[in-house]
N, CA, C and O atoms as a Tripos MOL2 file, in Angstrom:
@<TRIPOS>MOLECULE
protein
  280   279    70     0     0
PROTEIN
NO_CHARGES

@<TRIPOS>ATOM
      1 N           0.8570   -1.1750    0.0000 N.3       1 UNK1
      2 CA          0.0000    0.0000    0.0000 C.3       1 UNK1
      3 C           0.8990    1.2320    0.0000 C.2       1 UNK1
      4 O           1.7660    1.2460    0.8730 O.2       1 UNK1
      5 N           0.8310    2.3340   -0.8880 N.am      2 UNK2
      6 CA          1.6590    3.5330   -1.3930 C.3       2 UNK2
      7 C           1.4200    4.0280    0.4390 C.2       2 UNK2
      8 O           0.5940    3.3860    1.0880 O.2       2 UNK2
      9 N           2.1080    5.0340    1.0370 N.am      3 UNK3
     10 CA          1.5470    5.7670    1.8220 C.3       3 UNK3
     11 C           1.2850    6.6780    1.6830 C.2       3 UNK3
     12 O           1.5540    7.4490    2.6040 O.2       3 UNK3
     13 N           0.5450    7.2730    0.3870 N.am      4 UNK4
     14 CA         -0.3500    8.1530    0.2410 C.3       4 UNK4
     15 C          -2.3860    7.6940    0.5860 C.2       4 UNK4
     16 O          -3.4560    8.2350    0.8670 O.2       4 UNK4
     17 N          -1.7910    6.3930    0.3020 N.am      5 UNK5
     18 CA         -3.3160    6.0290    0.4080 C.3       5 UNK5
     19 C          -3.2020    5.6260    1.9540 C.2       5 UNK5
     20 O          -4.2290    5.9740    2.5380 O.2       5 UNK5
     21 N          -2.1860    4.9390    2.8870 N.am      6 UNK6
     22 CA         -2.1470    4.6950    4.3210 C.3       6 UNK6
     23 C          -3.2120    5.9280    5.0640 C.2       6 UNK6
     24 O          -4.2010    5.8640    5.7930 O.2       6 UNK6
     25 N          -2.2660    7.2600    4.3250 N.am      7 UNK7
     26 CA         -2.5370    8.4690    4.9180 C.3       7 UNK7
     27 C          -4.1780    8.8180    4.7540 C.2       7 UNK7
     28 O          -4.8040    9.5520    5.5190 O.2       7 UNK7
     29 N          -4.5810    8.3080    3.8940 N.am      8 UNK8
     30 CA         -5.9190    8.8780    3.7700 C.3       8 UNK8
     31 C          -6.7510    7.9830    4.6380 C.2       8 UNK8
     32 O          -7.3920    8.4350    5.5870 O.2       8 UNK8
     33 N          -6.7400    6.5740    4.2780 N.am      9 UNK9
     34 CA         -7.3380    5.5060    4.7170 C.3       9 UNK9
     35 C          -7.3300    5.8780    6.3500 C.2       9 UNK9
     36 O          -8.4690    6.0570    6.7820 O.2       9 UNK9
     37 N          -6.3700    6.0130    7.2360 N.am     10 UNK10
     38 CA         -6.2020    6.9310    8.6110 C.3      10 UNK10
     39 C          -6.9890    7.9760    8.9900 C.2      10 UNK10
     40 O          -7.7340    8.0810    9.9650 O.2      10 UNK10
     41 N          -6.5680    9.2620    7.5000 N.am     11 UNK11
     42 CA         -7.5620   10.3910    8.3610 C.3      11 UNK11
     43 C          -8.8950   10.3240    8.0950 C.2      11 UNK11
     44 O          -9.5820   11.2520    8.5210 O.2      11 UNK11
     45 N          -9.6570    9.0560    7.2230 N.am     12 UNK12
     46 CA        -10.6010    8.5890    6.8350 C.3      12 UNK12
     47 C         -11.4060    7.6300    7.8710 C.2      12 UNK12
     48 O         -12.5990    7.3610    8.0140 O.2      12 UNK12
     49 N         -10.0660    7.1910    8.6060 N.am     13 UNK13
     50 CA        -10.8520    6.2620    9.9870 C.3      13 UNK13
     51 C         -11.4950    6.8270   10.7480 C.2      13 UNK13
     52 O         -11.0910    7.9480   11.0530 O.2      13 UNK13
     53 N         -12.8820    6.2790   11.4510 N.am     14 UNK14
     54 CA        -13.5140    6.3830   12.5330 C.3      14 UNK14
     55 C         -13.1530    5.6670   13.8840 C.2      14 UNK14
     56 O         -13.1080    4.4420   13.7740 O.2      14 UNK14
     57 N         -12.9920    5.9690   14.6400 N.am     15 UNK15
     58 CA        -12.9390    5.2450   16.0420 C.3      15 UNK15
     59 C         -13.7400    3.8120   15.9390 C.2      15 UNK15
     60 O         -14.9200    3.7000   15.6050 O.2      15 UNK15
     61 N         -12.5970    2.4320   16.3980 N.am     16 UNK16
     62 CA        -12.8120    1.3310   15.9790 C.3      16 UNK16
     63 C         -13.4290    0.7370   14.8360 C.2      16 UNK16
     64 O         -14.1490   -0.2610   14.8090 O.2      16 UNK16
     65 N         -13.0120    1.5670   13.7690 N.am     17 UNK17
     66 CA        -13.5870    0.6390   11.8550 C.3      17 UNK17
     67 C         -11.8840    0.5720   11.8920 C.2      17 UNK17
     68 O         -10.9750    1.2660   12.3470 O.2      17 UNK17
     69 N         -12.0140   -0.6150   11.1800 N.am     18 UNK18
     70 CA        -11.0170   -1.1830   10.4080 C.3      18 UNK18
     71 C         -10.6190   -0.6450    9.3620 C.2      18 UNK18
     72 O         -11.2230    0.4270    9.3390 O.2      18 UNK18
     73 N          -9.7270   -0.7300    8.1220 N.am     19 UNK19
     74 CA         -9.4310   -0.1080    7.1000 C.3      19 UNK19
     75 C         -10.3660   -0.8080    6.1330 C.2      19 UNK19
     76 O         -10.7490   -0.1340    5.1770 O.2      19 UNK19
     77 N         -10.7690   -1.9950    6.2320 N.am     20 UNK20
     78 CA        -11.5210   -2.9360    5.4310 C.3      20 UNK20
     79 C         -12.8310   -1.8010    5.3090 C.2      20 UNK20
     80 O         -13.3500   -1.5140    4.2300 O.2      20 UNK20
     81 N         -13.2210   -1.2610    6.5430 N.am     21 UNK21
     82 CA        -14.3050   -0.6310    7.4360 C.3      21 UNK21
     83 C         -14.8010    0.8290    6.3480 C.2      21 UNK21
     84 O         -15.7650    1.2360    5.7000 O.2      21 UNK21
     85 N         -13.4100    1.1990    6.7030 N.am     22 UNK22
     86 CA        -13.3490    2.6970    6.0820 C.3      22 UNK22
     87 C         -13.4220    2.3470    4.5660 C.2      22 UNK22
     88 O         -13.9980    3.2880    4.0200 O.2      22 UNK22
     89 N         -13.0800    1.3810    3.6400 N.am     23 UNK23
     90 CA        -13.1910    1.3810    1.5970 C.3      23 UNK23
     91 C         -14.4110    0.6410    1.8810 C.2      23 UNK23
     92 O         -15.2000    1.1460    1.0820 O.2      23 UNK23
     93 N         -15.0650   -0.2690    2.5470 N.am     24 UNK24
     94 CA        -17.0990   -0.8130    2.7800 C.3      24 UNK24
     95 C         -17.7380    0.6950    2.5300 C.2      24 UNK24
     96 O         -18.2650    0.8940    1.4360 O.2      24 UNK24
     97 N         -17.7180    1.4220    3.1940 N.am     25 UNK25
     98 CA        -18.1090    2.7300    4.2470 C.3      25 UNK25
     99 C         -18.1440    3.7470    2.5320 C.2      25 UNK25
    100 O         -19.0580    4.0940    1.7840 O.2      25 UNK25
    101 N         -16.6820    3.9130    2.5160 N.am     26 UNK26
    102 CA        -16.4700    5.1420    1.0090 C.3      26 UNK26
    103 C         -17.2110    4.4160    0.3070 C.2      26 UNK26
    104 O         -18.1710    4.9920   -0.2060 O.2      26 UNK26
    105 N         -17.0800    3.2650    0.0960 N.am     27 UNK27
    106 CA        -17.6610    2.9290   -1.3040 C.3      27 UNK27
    107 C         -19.5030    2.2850   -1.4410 C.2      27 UNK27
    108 O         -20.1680    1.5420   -2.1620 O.2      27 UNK27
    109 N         -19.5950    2.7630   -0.7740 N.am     28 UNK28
    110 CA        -21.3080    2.0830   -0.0970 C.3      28 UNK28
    111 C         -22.1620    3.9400   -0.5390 C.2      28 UNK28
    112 O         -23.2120    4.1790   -1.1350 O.2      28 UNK28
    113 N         -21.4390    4.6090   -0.1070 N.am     29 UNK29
    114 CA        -21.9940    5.9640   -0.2820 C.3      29 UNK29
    115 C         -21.3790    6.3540   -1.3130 C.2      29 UNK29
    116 O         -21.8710    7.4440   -1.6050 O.2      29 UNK29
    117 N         -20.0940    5.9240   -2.4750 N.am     30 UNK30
    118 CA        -19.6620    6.6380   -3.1240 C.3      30 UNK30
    119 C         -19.2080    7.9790   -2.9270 C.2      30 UNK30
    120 O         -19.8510    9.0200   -3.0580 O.2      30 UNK30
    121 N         -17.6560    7.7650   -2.4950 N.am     31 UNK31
    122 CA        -17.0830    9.3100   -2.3920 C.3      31 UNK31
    123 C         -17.1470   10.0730   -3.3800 C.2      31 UNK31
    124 O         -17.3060    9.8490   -4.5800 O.2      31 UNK31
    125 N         -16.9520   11.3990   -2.5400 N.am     32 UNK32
    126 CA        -16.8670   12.5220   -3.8590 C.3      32 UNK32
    127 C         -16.0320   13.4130   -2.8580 C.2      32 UNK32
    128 O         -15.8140   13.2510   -1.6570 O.2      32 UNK32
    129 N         -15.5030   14.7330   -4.0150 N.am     33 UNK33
    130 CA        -14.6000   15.5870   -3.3950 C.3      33 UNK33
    131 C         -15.0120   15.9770   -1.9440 C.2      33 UNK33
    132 O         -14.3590   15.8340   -0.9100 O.2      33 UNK33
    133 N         -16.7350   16.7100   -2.1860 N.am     34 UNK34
    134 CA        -16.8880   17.5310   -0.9380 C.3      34 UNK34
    135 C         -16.5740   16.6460    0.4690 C.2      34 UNK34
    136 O         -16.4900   17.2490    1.5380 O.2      34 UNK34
    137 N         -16.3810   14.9620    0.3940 N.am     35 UNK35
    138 CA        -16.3570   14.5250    1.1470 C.3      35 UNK35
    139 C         -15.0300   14.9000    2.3910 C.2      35 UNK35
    140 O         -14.9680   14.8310    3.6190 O.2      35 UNK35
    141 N         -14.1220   15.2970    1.3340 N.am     36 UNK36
    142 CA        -12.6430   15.3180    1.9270 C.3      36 UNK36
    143 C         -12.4340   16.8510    2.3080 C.2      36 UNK36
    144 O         -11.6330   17.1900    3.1790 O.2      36 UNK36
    145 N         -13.0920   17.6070    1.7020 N.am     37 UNK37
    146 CA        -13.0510   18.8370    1.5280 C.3      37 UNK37
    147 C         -13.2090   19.3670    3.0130 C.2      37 UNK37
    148 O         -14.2890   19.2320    3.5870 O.2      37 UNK37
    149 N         -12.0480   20.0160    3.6800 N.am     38 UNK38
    150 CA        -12.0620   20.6560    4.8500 C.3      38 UNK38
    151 C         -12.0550   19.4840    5.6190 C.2      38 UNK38
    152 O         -12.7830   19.3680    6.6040 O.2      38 UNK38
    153 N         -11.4940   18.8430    5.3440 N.am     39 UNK39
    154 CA        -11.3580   17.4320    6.5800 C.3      39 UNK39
    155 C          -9.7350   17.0890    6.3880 C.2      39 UNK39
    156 O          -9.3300   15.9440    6.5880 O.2      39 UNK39
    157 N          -8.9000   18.0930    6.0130 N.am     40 UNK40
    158 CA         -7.3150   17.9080    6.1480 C.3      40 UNK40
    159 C          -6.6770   16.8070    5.7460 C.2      40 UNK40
    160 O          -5.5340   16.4320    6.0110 O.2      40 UNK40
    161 N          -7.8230   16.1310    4.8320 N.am     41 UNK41
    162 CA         -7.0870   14.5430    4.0540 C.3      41 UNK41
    163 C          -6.5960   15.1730    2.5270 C.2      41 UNK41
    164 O          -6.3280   14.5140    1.5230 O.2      41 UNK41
    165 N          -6.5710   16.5050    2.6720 N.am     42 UNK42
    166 CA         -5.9040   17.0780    1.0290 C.3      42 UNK42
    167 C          -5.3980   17.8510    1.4330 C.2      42 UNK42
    168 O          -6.0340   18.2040    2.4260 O.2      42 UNK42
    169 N          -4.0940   18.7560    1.2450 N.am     43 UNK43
    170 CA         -3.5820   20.0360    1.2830 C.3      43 UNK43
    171 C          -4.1910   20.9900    0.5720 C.2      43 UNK43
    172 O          -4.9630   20.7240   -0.3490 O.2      43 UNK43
    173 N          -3.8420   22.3900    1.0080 N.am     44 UNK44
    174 CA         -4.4480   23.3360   -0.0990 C.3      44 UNK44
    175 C          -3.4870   23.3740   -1.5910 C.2      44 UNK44
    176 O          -4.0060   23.3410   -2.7070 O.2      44 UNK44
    177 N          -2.2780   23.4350   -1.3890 N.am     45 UNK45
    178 CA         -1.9090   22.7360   -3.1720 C.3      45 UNK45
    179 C          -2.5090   21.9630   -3.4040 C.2      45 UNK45
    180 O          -3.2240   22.2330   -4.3690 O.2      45 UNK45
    181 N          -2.7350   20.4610   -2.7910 N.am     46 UNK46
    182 CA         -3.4570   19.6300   -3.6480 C.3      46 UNK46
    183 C          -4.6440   20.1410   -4.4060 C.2      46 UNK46
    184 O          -4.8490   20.1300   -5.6190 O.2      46 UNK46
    185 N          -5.5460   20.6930   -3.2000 N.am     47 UNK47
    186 CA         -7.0340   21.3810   -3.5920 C.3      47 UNK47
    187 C          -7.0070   22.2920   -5.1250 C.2      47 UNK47
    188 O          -7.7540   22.2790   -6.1030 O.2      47 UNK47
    189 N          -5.8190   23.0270   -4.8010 N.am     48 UNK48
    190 CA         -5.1420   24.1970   -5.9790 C.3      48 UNK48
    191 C          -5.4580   23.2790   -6.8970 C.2      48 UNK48
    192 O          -6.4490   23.4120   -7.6150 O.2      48 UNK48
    193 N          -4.7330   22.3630   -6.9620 N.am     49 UNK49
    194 CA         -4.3890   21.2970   -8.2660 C.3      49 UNK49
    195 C          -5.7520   20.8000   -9.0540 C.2      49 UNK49
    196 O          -5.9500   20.8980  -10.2650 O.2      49 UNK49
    197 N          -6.5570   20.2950   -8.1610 N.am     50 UNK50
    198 CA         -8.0180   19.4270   -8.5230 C.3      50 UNK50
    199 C          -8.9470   20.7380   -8.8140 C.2      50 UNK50
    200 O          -9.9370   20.6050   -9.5330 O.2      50 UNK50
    201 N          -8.5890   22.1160   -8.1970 N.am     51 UNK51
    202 CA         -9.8460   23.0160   -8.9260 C.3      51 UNK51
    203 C          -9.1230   23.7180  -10.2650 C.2      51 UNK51
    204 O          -9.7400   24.3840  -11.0960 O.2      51 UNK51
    205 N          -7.9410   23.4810  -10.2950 N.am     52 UNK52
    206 CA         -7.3870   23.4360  -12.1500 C.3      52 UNK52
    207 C          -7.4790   22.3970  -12.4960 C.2      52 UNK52
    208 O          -7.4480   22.6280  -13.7050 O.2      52 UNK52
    209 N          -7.5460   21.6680  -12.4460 N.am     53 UNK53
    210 CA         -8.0640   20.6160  -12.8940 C.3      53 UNK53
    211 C          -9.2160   19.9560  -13.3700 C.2      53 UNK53
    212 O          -9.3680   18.9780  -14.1020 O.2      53 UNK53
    213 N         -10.3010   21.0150  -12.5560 N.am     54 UNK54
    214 CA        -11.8830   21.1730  -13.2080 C.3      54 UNK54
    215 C         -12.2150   22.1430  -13.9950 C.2      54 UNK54
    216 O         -13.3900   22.3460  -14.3000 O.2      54 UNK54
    217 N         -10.9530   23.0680  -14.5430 N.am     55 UNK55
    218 CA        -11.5190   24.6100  -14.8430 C.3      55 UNK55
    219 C         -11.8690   24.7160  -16.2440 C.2      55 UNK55
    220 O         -12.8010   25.4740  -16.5120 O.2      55 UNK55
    221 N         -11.1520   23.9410  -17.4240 N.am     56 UNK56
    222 CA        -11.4910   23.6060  -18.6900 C.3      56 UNK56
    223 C         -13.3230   22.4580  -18.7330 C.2      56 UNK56
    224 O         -14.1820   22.6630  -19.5910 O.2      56 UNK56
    225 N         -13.4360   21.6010  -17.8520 N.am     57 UNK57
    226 CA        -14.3030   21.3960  -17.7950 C.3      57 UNK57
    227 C         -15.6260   22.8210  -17.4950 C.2      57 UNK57
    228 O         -16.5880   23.1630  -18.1820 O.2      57 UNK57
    229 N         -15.1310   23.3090  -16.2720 N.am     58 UNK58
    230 CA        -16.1130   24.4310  -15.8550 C.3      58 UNK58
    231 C         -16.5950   25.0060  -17.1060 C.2      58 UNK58
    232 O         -17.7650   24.9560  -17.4860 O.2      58 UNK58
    233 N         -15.3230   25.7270  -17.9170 N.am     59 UNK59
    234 CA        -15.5450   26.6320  -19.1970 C.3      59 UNK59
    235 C         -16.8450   25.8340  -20.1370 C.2      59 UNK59
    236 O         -18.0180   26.1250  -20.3730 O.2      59 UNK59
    237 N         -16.2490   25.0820  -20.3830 N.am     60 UNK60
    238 CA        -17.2530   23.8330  -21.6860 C.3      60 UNK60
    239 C         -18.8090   23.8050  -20.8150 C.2      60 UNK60
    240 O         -19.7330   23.9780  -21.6090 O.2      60 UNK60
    241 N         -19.1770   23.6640  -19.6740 N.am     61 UNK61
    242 CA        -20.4310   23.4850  -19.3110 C.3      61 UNK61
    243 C         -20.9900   24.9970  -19.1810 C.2      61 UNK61
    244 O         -22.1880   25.2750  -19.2480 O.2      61 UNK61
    245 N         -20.0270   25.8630  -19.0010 N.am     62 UNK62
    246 CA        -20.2580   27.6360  -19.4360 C.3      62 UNK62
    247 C         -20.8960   27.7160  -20.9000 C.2      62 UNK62
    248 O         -21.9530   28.2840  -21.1780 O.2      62 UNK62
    249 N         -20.2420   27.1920  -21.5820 N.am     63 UNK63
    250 CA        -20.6900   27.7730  -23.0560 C.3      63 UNK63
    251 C         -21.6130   26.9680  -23.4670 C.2      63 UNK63
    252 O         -22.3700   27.3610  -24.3550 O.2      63 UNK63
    253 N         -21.7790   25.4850  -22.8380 N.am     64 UNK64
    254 CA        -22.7740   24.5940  -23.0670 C.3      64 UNK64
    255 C         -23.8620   25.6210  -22.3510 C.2      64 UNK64
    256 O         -24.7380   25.8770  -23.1770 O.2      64 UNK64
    257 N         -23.9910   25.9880  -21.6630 N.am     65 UNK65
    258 CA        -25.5560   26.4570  -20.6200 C.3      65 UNK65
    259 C         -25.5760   27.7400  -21.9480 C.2      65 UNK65
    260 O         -26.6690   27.8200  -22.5070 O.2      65 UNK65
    261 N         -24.7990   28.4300  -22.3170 N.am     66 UNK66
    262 CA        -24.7930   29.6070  -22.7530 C.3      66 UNK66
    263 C         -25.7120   29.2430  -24.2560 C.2      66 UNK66
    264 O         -26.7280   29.8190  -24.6440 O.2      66 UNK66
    265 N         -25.1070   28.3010  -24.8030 N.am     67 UNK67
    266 CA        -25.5170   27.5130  -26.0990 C.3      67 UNK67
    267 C         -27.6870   27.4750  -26.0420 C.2      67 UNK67
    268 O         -28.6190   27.9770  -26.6710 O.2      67 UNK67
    269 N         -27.4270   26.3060  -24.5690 N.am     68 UNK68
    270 CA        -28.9010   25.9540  -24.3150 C.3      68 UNK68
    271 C         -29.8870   27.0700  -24.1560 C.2      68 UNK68
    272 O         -31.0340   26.7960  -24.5110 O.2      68 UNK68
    273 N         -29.5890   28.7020  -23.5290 N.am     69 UNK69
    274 CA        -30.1730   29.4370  -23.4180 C.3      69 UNK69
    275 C         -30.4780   30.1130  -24.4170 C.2      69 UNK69
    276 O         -31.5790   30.6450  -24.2770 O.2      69 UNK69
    277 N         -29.8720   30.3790  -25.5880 N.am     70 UNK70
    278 CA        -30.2180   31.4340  -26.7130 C.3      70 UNK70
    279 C         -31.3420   31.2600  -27.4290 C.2      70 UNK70
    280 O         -31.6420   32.0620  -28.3130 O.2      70 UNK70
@<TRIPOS>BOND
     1     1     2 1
     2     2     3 1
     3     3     4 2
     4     3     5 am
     5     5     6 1
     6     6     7 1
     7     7     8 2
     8     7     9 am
     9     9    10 1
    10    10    11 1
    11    11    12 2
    12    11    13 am
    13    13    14 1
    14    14    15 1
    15    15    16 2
    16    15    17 am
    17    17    18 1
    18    18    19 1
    19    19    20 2
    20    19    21 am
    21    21    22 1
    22    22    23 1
    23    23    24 2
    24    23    25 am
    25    25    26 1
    26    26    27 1
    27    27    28 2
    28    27    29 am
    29    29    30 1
    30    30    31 1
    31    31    32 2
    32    31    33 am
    33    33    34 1
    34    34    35 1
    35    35    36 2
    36    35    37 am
    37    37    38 1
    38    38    39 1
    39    39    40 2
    40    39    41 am
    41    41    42 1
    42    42    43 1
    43    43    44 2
    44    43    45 am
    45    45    46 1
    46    46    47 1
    47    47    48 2
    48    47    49 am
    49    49    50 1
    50    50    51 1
    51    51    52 2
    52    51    53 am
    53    53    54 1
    54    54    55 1
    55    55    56 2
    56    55    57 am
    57    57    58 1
    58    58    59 1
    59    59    60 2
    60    59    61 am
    61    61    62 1
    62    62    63 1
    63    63    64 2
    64    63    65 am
    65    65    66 1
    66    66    67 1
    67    67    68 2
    68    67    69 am
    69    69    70 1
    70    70    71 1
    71    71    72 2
    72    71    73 am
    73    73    74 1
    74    74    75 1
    75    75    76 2
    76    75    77 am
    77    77    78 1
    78    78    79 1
    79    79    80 2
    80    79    81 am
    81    81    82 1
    82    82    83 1
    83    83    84 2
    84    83    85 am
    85    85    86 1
    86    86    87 1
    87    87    88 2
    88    87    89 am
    89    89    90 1
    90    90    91 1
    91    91    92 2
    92    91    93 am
    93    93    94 1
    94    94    95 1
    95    95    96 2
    96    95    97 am
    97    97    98 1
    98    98    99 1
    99    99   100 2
   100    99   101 am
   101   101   102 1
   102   102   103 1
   103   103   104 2
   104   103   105 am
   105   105   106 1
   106   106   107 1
   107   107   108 2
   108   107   109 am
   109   109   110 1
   110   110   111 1
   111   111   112 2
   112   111   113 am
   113   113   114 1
   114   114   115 1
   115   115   116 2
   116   115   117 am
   117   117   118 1
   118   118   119 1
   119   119   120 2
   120   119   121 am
   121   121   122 1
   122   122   123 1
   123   123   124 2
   124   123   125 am
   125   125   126 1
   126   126   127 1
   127   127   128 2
   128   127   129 am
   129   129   130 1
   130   130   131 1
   131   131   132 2
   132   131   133 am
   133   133   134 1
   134   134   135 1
   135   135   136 2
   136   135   137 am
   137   137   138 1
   138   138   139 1
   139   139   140 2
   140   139   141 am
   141   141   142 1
   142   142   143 1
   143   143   144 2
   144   143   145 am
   145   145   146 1
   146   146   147 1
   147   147   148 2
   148   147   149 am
   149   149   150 1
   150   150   151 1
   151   151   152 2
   152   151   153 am
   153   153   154 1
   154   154   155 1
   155   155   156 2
   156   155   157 am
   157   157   158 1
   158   158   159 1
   159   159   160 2
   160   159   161 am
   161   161   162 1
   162   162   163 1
   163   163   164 2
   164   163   165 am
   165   165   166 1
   166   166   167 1
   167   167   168 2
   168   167   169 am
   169   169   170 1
   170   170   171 1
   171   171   172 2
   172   171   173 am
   173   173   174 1
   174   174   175 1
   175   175   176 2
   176   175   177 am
   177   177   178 1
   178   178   179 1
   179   179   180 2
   180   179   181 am
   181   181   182 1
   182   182   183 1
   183   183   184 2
   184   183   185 am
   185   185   186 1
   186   186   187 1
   187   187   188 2
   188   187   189 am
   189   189   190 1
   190   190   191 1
   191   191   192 2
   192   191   193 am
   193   193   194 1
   194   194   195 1
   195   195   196 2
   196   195   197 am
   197   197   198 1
   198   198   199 1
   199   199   200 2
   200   199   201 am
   201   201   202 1
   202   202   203 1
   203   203   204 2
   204   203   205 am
   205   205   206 1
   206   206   207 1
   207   207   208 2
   208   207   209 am
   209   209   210 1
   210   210   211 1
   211   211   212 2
   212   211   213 am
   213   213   214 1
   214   214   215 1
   215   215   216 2
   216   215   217 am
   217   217   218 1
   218   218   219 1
   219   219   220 2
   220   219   221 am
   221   221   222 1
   222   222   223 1
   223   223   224 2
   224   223   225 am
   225   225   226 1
   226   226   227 1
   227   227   228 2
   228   227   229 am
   229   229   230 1
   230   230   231 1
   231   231   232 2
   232   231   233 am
   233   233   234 1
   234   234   235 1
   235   235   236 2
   236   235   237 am
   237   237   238 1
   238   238   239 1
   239   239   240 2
   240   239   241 am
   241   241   242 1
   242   242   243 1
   243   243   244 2
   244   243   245 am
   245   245   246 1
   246   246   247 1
   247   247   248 2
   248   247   249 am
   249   249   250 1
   250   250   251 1
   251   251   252 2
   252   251   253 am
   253   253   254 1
   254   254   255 1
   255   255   256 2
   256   255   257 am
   257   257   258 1
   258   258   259 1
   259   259   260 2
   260   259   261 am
   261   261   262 1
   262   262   263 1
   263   263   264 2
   264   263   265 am
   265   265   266 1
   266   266   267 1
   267   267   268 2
   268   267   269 am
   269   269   270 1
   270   270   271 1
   271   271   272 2
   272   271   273 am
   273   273   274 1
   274   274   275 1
   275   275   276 2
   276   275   277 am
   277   277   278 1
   278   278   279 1
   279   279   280 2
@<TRIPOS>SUBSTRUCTURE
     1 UNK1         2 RESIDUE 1 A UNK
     2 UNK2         6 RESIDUE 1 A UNK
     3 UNK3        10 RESIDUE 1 A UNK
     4 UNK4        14 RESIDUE 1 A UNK
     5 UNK5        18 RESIDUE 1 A UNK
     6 UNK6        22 RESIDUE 1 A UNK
     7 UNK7        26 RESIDUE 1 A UNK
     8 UNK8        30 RESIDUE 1 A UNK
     9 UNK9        34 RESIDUE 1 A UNK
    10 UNK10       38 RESIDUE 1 A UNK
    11 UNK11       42 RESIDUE 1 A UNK
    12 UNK12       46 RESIDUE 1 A UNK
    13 UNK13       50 RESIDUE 1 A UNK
    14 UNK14       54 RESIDUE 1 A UNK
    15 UNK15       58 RESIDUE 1 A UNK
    16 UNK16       62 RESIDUE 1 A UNK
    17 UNK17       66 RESIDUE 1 A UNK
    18 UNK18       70 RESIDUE 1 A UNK
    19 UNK19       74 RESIDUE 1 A UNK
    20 UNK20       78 RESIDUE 1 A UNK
    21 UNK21       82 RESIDUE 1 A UNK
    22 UNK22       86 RESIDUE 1 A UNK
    23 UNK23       90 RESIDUE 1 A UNK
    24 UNK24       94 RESIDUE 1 A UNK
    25 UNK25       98 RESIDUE 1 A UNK
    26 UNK26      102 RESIDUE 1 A UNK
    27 UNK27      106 RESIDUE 1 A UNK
    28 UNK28      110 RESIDUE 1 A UNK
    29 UNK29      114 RESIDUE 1 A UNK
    30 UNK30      118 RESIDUE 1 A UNK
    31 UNK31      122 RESIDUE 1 A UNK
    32 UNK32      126 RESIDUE 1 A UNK
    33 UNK33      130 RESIDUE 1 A UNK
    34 UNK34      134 RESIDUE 1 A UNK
    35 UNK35      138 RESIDUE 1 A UNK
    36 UNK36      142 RESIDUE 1 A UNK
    37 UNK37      146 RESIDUE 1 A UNK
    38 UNK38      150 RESIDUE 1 A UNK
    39 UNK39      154 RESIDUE 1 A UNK
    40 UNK40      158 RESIDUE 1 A UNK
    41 UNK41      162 RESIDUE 1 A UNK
    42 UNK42      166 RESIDUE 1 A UNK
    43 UNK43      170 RESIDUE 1 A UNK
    44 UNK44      174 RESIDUE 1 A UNK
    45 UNK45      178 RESIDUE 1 A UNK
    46 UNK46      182 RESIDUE 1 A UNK
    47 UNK47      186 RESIDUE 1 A UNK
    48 UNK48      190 RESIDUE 1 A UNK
    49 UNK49      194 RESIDUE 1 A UNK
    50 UNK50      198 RESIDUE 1 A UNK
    51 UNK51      202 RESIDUE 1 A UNK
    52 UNK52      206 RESIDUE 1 A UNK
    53 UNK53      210 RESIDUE 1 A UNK
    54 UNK54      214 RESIDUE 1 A UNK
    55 UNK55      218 RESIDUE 1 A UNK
    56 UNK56      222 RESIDUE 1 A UNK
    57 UNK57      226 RESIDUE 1 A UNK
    58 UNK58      230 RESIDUE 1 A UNK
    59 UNK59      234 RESIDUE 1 A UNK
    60 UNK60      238 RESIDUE 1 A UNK
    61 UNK61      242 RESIDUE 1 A UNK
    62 UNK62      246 RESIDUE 1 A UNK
    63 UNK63      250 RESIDUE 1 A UNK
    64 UNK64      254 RESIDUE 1 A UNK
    65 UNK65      258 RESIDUE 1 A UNK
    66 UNK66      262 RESIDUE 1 A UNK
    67 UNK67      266 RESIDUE 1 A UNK
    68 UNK68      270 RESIDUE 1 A UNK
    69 UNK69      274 RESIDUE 1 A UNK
    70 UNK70      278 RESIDUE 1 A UNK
């Protein structure tokens, strides 16, 4: 296991779940960003990184809505 994922799987634990506990748990509800968001399992570079990382998407659903309205 990388210890990037140790690290998450940890700040992802609850008091007595297992790690088995915590990927049942994520994946039963299907994670998503807001999950991690402000819960110190990402840095703010990282965060930096993943909201450039959505911003060409953002644009395209901009001009898509812009498209649908005229």
């Amino acid at each position: 296991m990388s210890n990037d994922v140790y690290d998450l799987l940890v700040k992802s634990k609850l008091p007595n779940e297992s790690f088995s506990d915590v990927i049942r748990r994520s994946l039963k509800r299907g994670m998503k960003l807001s999950d991690i968001a402000g819960s110190h399992t990402i840095s703010g570079d990282e965060w930096e990184k993943v909201v450039k990382a959505f911003e060409p998407q953002k644009r395209m659903d901009e001009e898509k809505r812009k498209k649908l309205l005229r």
